[in-house]
PAKEKOL-455515 format. One record per residue (C-alpha): residue in one letter; residue number from 1; x, y, z. Coordinates in steps of 0.1 Angstrom, whole numbers. Layout:
BEGIN
  residu  num      X      Y      Z
       A  NUM      X      Y      Z
...
This chain:
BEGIN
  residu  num      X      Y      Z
       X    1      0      0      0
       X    2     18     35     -8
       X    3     12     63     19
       X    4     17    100     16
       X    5     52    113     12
       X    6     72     83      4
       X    7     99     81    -24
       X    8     82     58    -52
       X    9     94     52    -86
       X   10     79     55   -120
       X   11     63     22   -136
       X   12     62     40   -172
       X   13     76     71   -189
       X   14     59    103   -187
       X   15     66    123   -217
       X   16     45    156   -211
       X   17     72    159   -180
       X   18    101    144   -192
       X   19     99    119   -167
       X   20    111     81   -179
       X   21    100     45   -158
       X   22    125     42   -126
       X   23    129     78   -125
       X   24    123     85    -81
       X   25     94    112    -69
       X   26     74    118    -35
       X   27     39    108    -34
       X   28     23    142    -21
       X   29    -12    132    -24
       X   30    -42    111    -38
       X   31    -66    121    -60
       X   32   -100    106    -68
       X   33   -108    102   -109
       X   34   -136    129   -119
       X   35   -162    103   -134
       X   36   -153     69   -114
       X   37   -124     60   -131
       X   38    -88     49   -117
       X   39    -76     68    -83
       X   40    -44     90    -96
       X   41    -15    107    -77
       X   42      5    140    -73
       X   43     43    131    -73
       X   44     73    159    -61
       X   45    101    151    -86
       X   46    130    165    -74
       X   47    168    165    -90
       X   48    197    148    -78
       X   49    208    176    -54
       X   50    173    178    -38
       X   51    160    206    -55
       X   52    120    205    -67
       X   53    118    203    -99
       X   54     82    195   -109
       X   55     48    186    -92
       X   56     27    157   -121
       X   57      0    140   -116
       X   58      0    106   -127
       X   59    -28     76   -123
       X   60    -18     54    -93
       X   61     -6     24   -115
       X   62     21     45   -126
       X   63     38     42    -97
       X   64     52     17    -73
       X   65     68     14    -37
       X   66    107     15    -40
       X   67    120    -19    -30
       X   68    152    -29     -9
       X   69    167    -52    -40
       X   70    167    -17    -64
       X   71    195      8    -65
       X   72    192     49    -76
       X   73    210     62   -110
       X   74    212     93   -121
       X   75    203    105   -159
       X   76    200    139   -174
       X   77    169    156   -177
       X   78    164    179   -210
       X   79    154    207   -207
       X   80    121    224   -219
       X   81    120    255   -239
């Protein structure tokens, strides 16, 4: 079960964000689907020296707890214009 403010991890990129799968966030809060539809997520992405960077929200199966067999990398992020 994922609780507020713990670091998850992406299950699939995120385009729109430049965001890829694996890439680390802070679940901030749930949010309930308009019309009935699948619960979905705000995430705090934040970069490698702990500065935010973005807030996305993202449907709840794009996510997942981080697990104890997984290690961090770091990638680049491009910037938007």
């Amino acid at each position: 079960m994922l609780k507020l403010y713990q670091d998850v991890a992406l299950t699939r990129d995120v385009p729109e964000d430049n965001l890829k799968a694996g890439d680390i966030a802070v679940l901030i809060d749930f949010m309930p689907h308009p019309t009935g539809g699948e619960q979905g997520c705000y995430l705090e992405v934040f970069n490698a020296v702990g500065e935010s960077i973005a807030v996305v929200a993202v449907p709840i199966s794009a996510v997942k707890a981080l697990q104890s067999d997984e290690i961090l990398s770091v990638r680049s992020l491009p910037r938007v214009s």
